[in-house]
TIFIDREN-732924 format. One record per residue (C-alpha): y, x, z; residue in three letters. Coordinates in steps of 0.2 Angstrom, whole numbers, padded with zeros to 4 digits, always signed. Example, Ala and Ser with C-alpha at 12.3 -4.5 7.8 and 13.67 -1.06 7.14 Angstrom:
<sites>
-0022+0062+0039ALA
-0005+0068+0036SER
</sites>
This chain:
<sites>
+0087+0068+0032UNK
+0103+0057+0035UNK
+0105+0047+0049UNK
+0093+0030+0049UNK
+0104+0021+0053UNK
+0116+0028+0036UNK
+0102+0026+0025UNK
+0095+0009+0031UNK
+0100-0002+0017UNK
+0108+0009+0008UNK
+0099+0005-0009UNK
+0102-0015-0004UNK
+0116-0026-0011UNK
+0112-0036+0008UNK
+0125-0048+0017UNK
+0136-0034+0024UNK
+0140-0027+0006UNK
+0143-0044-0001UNK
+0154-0048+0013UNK
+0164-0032+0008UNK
+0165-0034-0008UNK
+0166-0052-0013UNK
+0179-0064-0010UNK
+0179-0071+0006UNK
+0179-0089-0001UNK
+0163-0083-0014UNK
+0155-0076+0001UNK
+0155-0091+0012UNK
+0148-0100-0003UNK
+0135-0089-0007UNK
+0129-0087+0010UNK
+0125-0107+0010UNK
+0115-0105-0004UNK
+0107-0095+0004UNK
+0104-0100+0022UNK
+0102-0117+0020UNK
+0094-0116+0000UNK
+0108-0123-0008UNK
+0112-0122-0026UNK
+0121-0109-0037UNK
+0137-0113-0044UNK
+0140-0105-0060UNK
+0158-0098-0055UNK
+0148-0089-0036UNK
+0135-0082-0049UNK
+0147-0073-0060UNK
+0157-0066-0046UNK
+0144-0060-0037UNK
+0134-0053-0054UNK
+0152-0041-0058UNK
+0152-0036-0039UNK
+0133-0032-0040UNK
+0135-0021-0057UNK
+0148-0012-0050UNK
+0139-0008-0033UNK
+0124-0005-0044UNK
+0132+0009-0056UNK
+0141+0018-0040UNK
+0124+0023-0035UNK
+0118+0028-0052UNK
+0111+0012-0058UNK
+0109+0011-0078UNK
+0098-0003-0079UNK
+0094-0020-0072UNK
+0079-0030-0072UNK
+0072-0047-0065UNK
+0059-0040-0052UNK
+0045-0055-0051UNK
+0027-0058-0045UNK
+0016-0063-0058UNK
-0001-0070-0054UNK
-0011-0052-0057UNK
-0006-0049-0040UNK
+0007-0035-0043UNK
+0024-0035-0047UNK
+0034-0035-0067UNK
+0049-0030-0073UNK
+0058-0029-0089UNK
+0073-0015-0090UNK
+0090-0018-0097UNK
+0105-0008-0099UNK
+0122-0014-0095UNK
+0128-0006-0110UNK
+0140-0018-0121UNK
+0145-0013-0137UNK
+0165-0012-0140UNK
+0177-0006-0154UNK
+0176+0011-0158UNK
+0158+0016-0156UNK
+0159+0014-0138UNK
+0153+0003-0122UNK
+0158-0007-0108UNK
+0147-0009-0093UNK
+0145-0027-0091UNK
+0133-0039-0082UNK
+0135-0058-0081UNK
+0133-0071-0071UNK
+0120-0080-0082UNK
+0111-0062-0084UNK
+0110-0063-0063UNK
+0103-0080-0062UNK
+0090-0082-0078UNK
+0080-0068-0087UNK
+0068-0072-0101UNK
+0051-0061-0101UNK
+0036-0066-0113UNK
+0025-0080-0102UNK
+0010-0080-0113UNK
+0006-0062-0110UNK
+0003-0064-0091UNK
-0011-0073-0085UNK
-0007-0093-0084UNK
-0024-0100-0082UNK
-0023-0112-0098UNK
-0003-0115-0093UNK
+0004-0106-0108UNK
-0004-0103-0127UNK
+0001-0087-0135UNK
+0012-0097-0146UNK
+0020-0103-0129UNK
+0029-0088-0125UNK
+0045-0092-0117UNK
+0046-0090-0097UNK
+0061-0089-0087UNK
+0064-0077-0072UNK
+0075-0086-0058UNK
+0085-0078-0045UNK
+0081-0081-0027UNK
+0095-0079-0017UNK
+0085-0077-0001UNK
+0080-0061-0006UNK
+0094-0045-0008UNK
+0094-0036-0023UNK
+0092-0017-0022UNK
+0091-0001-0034UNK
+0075+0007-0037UNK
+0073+0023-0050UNK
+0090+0020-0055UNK
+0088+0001-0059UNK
+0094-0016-0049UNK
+0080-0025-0044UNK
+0084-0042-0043UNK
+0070-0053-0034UNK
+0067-0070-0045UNK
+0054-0082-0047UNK
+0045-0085-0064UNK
+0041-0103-0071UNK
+0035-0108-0089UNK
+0049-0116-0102UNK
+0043-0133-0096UNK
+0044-0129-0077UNK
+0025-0124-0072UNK
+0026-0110-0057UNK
+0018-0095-0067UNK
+0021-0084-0051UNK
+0015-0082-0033UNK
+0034-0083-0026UNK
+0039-0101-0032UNK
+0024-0112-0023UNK
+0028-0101-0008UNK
+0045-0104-0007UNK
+0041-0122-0012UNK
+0028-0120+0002UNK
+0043-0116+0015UNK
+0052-0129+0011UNK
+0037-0141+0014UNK
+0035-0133+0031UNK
+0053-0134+0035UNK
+0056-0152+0031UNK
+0040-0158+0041UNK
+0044-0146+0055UNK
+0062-0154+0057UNK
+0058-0171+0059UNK
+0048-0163+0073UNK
+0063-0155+0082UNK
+0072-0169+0082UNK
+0061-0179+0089UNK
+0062-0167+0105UNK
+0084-0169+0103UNK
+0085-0152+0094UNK
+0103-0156+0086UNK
+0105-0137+0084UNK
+0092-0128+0070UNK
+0097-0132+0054UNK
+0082-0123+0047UNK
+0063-0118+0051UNK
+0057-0103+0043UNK
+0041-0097+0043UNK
+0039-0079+0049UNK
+0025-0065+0045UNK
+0024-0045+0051UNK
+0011-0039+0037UNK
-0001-0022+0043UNK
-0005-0012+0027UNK
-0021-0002+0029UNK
-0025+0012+0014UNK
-0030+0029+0012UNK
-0027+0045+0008UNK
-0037+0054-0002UNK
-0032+0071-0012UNK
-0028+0066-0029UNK
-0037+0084-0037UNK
-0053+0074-0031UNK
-0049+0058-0036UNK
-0047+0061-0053UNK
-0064+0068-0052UNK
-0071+0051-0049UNK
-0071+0039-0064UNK
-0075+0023-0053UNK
-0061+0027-0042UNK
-0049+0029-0058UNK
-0055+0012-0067UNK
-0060+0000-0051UNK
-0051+0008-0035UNK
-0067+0009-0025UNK
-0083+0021-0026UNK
-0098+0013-0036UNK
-0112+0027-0029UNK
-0112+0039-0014UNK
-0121+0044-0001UNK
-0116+0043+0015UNK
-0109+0062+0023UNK
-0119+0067+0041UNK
-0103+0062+0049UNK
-0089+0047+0046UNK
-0083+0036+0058UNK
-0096+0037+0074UNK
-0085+0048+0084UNK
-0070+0036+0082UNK
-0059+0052+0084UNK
-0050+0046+0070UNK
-0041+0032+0075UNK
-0022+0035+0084UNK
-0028+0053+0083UNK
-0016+0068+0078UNK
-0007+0062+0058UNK
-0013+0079+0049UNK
+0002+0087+0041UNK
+0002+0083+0024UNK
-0001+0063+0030UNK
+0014+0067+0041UNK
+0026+0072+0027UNK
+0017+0057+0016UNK
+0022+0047+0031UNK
+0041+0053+0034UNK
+0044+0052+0015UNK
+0036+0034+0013UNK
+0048+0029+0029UNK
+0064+0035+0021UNK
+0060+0030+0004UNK
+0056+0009+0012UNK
+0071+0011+0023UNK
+0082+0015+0010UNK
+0077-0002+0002UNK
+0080-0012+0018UNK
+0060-0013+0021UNK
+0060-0012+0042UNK
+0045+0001+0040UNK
+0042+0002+0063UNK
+0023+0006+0064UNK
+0013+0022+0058UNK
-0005+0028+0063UNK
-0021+0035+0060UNK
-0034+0021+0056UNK
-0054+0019+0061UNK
-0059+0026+0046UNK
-0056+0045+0040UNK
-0045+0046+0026UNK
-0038+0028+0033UNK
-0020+0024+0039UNK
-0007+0011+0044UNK
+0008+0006+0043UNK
+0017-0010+0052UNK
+0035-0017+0046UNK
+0043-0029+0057UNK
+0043-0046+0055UNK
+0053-0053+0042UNK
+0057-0074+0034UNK
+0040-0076+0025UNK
+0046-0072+0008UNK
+0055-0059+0011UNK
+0041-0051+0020UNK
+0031-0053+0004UNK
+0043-0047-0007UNK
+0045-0029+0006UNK
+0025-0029+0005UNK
+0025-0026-0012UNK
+0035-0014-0011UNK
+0027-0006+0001UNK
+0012-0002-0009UNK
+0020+0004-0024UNK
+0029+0015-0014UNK
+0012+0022-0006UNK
+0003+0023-0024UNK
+0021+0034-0031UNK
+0027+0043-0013UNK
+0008+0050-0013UNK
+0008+0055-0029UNK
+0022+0066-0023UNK
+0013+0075-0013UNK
-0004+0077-0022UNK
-0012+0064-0016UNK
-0019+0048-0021UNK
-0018+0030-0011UNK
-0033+0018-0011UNK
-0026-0001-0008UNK
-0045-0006-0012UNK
-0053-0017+0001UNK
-0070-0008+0003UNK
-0066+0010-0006UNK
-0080+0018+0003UNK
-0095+0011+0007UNK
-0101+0013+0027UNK
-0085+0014+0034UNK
-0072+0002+0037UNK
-0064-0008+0025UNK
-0044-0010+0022UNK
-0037-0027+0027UNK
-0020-0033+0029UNK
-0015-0042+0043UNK
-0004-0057+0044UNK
+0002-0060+0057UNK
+0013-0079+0056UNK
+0025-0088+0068UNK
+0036-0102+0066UNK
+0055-0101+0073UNK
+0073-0109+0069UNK
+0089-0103+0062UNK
+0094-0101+0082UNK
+0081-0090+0085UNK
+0069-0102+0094UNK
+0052-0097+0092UNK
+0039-0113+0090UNK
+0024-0102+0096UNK
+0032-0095+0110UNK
+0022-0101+0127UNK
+0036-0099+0139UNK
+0032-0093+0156UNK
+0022-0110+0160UNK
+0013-0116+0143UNK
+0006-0131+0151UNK
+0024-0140+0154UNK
+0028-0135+0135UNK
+0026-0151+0128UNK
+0035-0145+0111UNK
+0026-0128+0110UNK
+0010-0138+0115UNK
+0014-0151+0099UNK
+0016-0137+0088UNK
+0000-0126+0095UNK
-0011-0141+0090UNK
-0002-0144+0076UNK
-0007-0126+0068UNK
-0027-0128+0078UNK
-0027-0146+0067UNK
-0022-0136+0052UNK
-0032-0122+0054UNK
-0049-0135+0058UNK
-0046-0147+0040UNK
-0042-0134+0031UNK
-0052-0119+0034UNK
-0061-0119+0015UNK
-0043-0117+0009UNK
-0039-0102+0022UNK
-0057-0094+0014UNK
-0051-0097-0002UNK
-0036-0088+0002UNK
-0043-0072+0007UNK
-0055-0073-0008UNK
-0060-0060-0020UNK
-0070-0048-0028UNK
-0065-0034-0016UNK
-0065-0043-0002UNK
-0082-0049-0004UNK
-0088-0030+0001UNK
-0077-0028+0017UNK
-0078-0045+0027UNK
-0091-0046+0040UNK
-0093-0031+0050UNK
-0081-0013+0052UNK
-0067-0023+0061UNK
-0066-0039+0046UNK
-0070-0053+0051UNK
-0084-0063+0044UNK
-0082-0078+0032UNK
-0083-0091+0044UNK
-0064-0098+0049UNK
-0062-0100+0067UNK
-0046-0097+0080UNK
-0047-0086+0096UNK
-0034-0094+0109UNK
-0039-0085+0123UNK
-0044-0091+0140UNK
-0026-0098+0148UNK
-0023-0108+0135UNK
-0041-0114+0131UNK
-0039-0119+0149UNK
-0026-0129+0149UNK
-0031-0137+0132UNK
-0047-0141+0140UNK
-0038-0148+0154UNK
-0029-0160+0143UNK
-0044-0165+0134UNK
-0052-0167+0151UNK
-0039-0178+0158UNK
-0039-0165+0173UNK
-0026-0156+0183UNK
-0023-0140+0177UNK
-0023-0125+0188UNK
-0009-0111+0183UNK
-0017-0095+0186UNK
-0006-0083+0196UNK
+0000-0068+0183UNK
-0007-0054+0187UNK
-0004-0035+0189UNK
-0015-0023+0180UNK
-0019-0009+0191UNK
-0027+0007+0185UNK
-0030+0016+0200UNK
-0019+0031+0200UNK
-0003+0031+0213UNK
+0007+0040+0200UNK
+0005+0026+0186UNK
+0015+0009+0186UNK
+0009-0007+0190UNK
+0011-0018+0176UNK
+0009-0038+0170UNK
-0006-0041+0164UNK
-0005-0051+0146UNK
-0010-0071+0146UNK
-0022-0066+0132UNK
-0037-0052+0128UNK
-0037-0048+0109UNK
-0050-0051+0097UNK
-0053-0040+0083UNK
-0068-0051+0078UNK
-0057-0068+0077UNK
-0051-0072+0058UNK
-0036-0082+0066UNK
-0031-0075+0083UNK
-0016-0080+0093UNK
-0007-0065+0101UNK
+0007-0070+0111UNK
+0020-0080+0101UNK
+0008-0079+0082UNK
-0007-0079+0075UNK
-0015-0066+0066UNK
-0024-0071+0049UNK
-0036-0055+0048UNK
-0046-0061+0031UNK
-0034-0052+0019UNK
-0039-0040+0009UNK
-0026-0026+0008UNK
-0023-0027-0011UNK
-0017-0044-0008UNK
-0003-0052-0011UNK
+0002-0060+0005UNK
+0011-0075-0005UNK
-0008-0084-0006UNK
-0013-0084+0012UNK
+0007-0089+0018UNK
+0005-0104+0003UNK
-0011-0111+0012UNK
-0005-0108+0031UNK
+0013-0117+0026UNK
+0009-0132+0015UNK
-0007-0137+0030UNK
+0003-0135+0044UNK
+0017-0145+0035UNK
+0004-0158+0032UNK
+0000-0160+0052UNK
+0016-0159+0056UNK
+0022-0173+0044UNK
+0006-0185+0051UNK
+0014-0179+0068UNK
+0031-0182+0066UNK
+0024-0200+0057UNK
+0017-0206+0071UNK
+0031-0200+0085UNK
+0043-0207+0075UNK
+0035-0223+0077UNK
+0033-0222+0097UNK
+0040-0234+0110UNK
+0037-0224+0124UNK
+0038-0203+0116UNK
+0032-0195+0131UNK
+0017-0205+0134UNK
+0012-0204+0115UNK
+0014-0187+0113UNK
+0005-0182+0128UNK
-0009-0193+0117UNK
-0008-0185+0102UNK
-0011-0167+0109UNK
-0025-0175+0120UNK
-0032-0182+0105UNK
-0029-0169+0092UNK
-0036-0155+0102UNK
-0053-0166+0106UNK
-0056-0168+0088UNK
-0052-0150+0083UNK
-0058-0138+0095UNK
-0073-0135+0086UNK
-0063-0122+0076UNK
-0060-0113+0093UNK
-0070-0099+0098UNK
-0066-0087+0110UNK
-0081-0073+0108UNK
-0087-0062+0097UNK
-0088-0067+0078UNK
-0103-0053+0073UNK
-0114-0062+0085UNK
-0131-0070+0075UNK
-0129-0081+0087UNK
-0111-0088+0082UNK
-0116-0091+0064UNK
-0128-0103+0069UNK
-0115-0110+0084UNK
-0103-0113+0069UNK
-0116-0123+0058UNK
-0118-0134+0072UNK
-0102-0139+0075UNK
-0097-0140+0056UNK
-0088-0127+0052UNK
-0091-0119+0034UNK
-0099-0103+0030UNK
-0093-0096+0013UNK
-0100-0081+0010UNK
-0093-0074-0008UNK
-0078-0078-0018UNK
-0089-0089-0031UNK
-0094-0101-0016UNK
-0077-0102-0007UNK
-0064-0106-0025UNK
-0071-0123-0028UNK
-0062-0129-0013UNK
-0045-0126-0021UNK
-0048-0137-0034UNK
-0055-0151-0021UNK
-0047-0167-0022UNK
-0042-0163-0003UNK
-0034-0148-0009UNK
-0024-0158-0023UNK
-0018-0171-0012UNK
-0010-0157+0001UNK
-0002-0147-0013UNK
+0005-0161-0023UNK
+0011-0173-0008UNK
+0019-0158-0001UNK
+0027-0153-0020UNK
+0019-0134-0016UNK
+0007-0134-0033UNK
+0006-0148-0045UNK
-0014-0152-0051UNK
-0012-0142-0067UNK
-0005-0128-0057UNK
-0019-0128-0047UNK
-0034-0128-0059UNK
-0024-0113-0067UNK
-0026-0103-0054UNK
-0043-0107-0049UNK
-0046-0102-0068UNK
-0036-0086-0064UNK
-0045-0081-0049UNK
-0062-0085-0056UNK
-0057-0073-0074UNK
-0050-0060-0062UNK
-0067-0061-0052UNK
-0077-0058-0069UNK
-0068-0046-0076UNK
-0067-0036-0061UNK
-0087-0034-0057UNK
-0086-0033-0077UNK
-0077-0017-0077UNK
-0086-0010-0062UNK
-0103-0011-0069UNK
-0096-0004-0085UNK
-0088+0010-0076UNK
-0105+0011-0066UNK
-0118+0012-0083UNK
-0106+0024-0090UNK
-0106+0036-0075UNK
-0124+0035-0076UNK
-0127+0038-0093UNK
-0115+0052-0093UNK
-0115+0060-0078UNK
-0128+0055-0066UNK
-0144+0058-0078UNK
-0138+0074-0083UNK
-0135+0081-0064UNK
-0153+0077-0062UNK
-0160+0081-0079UNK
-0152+0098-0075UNK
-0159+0099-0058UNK
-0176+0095-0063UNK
-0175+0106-0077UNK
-0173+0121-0066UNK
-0187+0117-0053UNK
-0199+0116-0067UNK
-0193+0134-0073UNK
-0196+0141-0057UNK
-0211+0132-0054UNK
-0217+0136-0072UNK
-0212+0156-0069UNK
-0222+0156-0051UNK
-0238+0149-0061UNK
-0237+0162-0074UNK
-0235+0177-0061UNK
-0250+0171-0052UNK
-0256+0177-0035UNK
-0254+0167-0019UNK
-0237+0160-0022UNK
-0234+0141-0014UNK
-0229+0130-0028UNK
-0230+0114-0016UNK
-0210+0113-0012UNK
-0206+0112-0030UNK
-0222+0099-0037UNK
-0218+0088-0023UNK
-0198+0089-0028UNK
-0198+0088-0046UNK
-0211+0073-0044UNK
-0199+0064-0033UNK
-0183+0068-0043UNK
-0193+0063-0059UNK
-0200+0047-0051UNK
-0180+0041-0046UNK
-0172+0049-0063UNK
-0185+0036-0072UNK
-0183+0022-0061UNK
-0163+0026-0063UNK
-0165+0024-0082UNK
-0174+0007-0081UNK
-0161+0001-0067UNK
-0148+0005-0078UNK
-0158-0004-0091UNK
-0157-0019-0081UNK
-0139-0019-0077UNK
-0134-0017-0097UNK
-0145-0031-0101UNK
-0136-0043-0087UNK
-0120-0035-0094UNK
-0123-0042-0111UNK
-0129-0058-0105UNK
-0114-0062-0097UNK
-0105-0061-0110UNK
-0115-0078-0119UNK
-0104-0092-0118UNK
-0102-0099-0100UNK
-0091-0112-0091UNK
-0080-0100-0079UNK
-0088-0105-0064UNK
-0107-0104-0070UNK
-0099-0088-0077UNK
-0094-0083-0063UNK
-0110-0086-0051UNK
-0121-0076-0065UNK
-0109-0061-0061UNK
-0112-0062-0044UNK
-0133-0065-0045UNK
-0136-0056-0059UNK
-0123-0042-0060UNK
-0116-0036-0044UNK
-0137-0036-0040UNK
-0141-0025-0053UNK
-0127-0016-0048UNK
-0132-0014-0031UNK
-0149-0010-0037UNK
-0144+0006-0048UNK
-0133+0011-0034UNK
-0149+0011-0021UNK
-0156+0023-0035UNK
-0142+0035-0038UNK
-0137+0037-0019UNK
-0156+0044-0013UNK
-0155+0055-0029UNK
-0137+0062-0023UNK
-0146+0067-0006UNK
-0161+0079-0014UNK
-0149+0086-0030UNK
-0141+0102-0029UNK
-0123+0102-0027UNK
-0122+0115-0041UNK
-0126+0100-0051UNK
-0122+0084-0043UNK
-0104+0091-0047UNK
-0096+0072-0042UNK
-0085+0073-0025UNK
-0094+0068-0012UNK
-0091+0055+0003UNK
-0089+0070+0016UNK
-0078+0080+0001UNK
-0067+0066-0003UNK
-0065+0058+0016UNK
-0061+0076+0022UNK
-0051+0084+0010UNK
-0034+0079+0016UNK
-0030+0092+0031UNK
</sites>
C-alpha cells in the first residue's frame, strides 16, 4: 500500500489541487463560492471544468457524470465521454464549463411523488461547489443537486443544503448578539457510524429473501447468537480484516476520513466511523461509503447487509448521527467549556436544540421512519420510538438550577481511579452515555441514534437543521428586542428549559415504566412508519419548512407520497418474496421430510415384530399438522396480498399493509421457523441463521 498520507485524496479534485492548478485569481474566486455560498460566474466554471478534465484524464478518467441523490435513497449517475468529434475521424478531449455546472437526466423516471408526469421529463443536475469532485471507476464524479424543469427539489441534497442555510442565517443573528464579529458562517456538522454485515456471498445467494428484500423473511434462531457478547471489539477475522484494509484504502483514496473500525454486538456485524465532516459533505462520504462496502465485499466473496433488521433475534443495524454546530473559526456552539454554567452562549444554544428537539419530535420520528426500521427500534441497542434527550447529570443540574432560580453547585472534576498502582489516574467525563437515549448528548454533540443504516442521512440532518433554525430565529427575535440582554437571556434559558424538559430523560428507554412516564408528560409514541408520516404533512410541519424555504408544500406532500409508496412496495415485495419461498422451497423440504418418515415407518409395519413406531407417528403428525397449517397461512397472506392491490388512498393503503400484510406475514413466518427446528437438514437445504451468522472466519 502506498503511503496514507500519498493516497489521501488522491482520487479528489479538492482545494490543494485547484490551488495548483487554477489561476490564482480563479481560485480566489472559486473558493468564495464556496465558502461563503456564493454564485458561479460563468468565466470561474469554464476554467475550472478544462483544469478538472485534464486532472481527470491524467488518472485515467474517460467519462464524466453528474453524481446526485435522488429520492430512492441511493445515489444516480448518467456517464459521458469527453470525446468530441474533429476533422478527420478523430477527437479532442473536451469538457465545458456549462457541462460542469448543469447535466440534464430524465426527471419523470425517479420517484417525484406527483412532482413530475412522465411527459414531464426534464430535470437538471446542479453542481454544488461545497462538495469536491472525484474519480471513481474511471469516471469524475461531480456531486450536484437535482431539481425539476420548474425548480421543485427532486433530491435529498437540495432541501438539505437549503436546510443549512436556514440554520446558518438564524444561528448568525445569534452570534452577534453575543459581539461575535469574527464567523462568517455556521455549519452544521455530523460524524455518521455505518453498522452492516458481512456475510459470505456463496450463502447469500442461497437465500432468495436476502437477494430481493435485504433481510431474512424465515429462520430459526441457532443455539448460539449474541448472549456471550464475545463479539463485540473482539478479534476482526481475517478475511473481515482484508475487507476492512481494502474498504479503507479504497474511502481514503476518495477523500472519505474512514478513522473508526470494529467488530459490532451482533455476529457477522461491524463498524465503521469517519470523522466529522460539514453536514453535506458528510452525506455525500456516507453514500459512498456503502457502495463501496456492497462492491469492496463483493471483492472478496462476501456479501454486505445495509438492512436494518437482516436477522431476526439479534441486533439491528443503525447509523448514528452524531451533530454539532460550530463556525468558520472553528468555535464549536455545543461545546461546555470547563464551567458550563457561566456559558451563557453555549447555554442559549443547548436550550435552543432541547426546544427543537421537544416541538418537533413527530418530525424527528418521521425522519428515522421506515419500513426496515420498524423491525429494529425498540430493544438490541435501538432506541424505542419515543423521542426523548439524555443530557446527563451536570447539566441536568445546572439546568434545574436555573429553572429553580437556585445557586448551582459546580462539582469538583473528578479522577477515575481503577485500583491498580501500575494504571493512570485519569478525568473522569461530565457525562455517562446512554445507548438507550434516541438524542444523546456526548460532549460537544448529540447523537441521533433512530437511523436505520440504509438511510440517507440527508432526512434526519433536514429535520434537525430547519427546527433548530426555527428556535434560534424566535431567539434571536426576542434578544434582538432586549433592553437589558443579560437579564433577558438569562430569562429566555430559564423559561425555555421549564417549558421543555419534558423531553429530557436521563434513564433507561426499555423500561415499561418510561413508556408510561412519557405519556404523562406528553410526549408521542409512534410506533410504525404508517403512524409517524402524517406528521410531515401537518400544518406545523408546513409552516417550519416553508418559513424557513427548506421544502415548499408541494414538495412536501411529494415526499410523504414517496415514503408511503416506498413503504408499500417494500412489504409488497417481501411478502411476495415470502409466498414464493414457500411455495417453492418450504413445502417441498417438508413434503420430502414427511415423505421419508412415512417410508420408514411404513417399512417397520410391514416387517412386524416389536419395532417402536412412536418416534416416527408422533413426528410425521406434527410435521404434517404445521405443513397444513403452513398452506393455509400462506393462503392467507396471498389473499391479503391481492386485496391490497384494490384501489386505496395511499395512506389507507398503507395502514392495510401494515394490519393485514406484514401480520400474515409474521403469521406464515411463526409456521415455517418451528418447521425448520424438526426438518432434516438433508432437506431444509436453506442456510441457516447459525450457517450464514458463522460463515465468515
Amino acid at each position: 500500500m502506498k503511503d496514507i498520507s500519498t493516497l489521501f485524496a488522491s482520487m479528489v479534485f479538492n482545494e490543494t489541487v485547484m490551488q495548483a492548478r487554477l489561476p490564482k485569481d480563479i481560485f480566489k474566486k472559486l473558493k468564495k463560492t464556496m465558502s461563503l455560498g456564493k454564485h458561479l460566474e460563468p468565466d470561474i466554471a469554464n476554467s475550472v471544468a478544462n483544469a478538472m478534465k485534464d486532472w481527470a484524464v491524467e488518472r485515467g478518467a474517460t467519462h464524466f457524470t453528474h453524481w446526485f441523490q435522488p429520492m430512492t435513497g441511493t445515489t444516480a449517475e448518467k456517464h459521458d465521454s469527453f470525446i468530441s468529434p474533429i476533422s478527420g475521424g478523430r477527437i479532442i478531449m473536451e469538457f465545458s464549463g456549462k457541462e460542469l455546472v448543469r447535466g440534464e437526466p430524465d426527471a419523470s423516471s425517479f420517484p417525484s411523488g406527483g412532482l413530475r408526469a412522465t411527459f414531464e421529463a426534464r430535470g437538471y443536475t446542479i453542481w454544488d461547489t461545497t462538495s469536491y469532485a472525484f474519480i471513481k471507476d474511471g469516471t469524475l464524479c461531480i456531486p450536484t443537486a437535482f431539481c425539476s424543469y420548474s425548480g421543485e427539489a427532486l433530491d435529498k441534497k437540495t432541501p438539505l443544503l437549503r436546510s443549512m442555510e436556514a440554520l446558518d442565517k438564524q444561528a448568525m443573528r445569534i452570534l452577534k448578539l453575543f459581539s461575535n464579529t469574527d464567523a462568517q458562517r455556521v455549519n452544521t456538522t455530523v460524524g455518521l457510524e455505518q453498522e452492516y454485515f458481512l456475510i459470505d456471498k456463496d450463502l447469500f445467494l442461497k437465500r432468495p429473501d436476502l437477494i430481493y428484500t435485504g433481510r431474512t423473511l424465515f429462520g430459526a434462531l441457532p443455539p448460539k447468537g449474541q448472549e456471550l457478547e464475545d463479539h463485540y471489539f473482539g478479534c476482526i477475522k481475517p478475511r473481515v480484516s482484508a475487507f476492512m484494509k481494502e474498504l479503507d484504502e479504497e474511502l481514503w483514496k476518495l477523500g472519505v476520513y474512514a478513522k473508526t473500525k470494529h467488530n459490532e454486538v451482533a455476529p457477522a456485524q461491524h463498524e465503521l466511523a469517519p470523522v466529522f465532516m460539514n453536514t453535506n459533505i458528510a452525506t455525500d462520504h456516507n453514500q459512498l461509503t456503502m457502495e463501496l462496502m456492497k462492491s469492496v465485499a463483493n471483492k472478496h466473496n462476501l456479501a454486505c447487509l445495509l438492512h436494518e433488521k437482516p436477522f431476526a433475534g439479534v441486533n439491528g443495524s443503525g447509523k448514528h448521527n452524531n451533530w454539532s454546530m460550530g463556525t468558520d473559526t472553528g468555535m464549536n456552539l455545543l461545546e461546555p467549556g470547563e464551567t458550563p454554567y457561566e456559558n451563557a452562549q453555549f447555554l442559549l444554544f443547548l436550550v435552543a436544540v432541547i426546544k427543537a428537539v421537544d416541538e418537533y419530535q413527530d418530525l424527528l420520528r418521521v425522519s428515522a421512519a421506515s419500513a426496515g426500521n420498524d423491525h429494529r427500534l425498540g430493544a438490541n441497542e435501538a432506541p424505542p420510538a419515543i423521542v426523548s434527550m439524555f443530557l446527563g447529570d451536570e447539566l441536568t443540574d445546572i439546568l434545574e438550577a436555573i429553572d429553580s432560580g437556585s445557586a448551582y453547585k459546580g462539582k469538583v472534576k473528578s479522577e477515575v481511579e481503577i485500583g491498580v498502582t501500575v494504571l493512570p489516574h485519569f478525568p473522569k467525563d461530565a457525562t455517562d452515555r446512554n445507548r438507550t437515549s434516541p438524542f444523546a448528548f456526548t460532549g460537544n454533540k448529540f447523537e441521533f441514534r433512530m437511523l436505520g443504516s440504509m438511510f440517507s442521512a440527508a432526512g434526519p440532518n433536514i429535520v434537525l437543521n430547519t427546527a433548530v433554525a426555527e428556535t434560534l430565529r424566535e431567539f434571536a427575535d426576542k434578544l434582538e428586542k432586549s433592553k437589558n440582554f443579560n437579564q433577558d437571556l438569562a430569562t429566555l434559558v430559564k423559561e425555555t428549559f421549564h417549558k421543555h424538559k419534558r423531553i429530557v430523560f436521563n434513564g433507561n428507554n426499555y423500561a415499561g415504566e418510561w413508556v408510561e412516564e412519557a405519556k404523562r408528560r406528553g410526549l408521542s409514541n409512534l410506533k410504525t412508519t404508517v403512524d409517524a408520516l402524517p406528521a410531515f404533512i401537518s400544518k406545523k410541519s408546513v409552516g417550519l419548512f416553508t418559513q424557513h424555504h427548506v421544502f415548499t408544500e408541494p414538495e412536501l406532500h411529494s415526499r410523504y407520497e414517496i415514503l408511503l409508496e416506498s413503504y408499500c412496495k417494500q412489504l409488497h415485495i417481501e411478502a411476495l418474496t415470502m409466498a414464493d419461498m414457500v411455495r417453492k422451497e418450504i413445502i417441498h423440504f417438508c413434503i420430502s421430510y414427511q415423505s421419508e418418515i412415512a417410508k420408514l415407518l411404513e417399512k417397520k409395519k410391514t416387517i412386524g415384530g416389536k419395532f417402536d413406531v412412536s418416534l416416527e407417528e408422533r413426528l410425521l403428525e406434527r410435521i404434517s399438522t404445521l405443513t397444513s397449517c403452513l398452506l393455509k397461512k400462506l393462503d392467507a397472506l396471498e389473499n391479503a396480498i391481492i386485496e391490497a392491490k384494490s384501489d386505496r388512498e395511499i395512506t389507507e393503503k398503507a395502514r392495510f399493509y401494515r394490519d393485514n400484510v406484514f401480520v400474515a406475514m409474521s403469521e406464515l413466518r411463526l409456521i415455517s421457523d418451528e418447521l425448520e427446528t424438526i426438518t432434516a437438514k438433508k432437506y431444509w437445504t436453506l442456510p441457516t441463521y447459525g450457517e450464514i451468522l458463522f460463515s465468515v472466519i
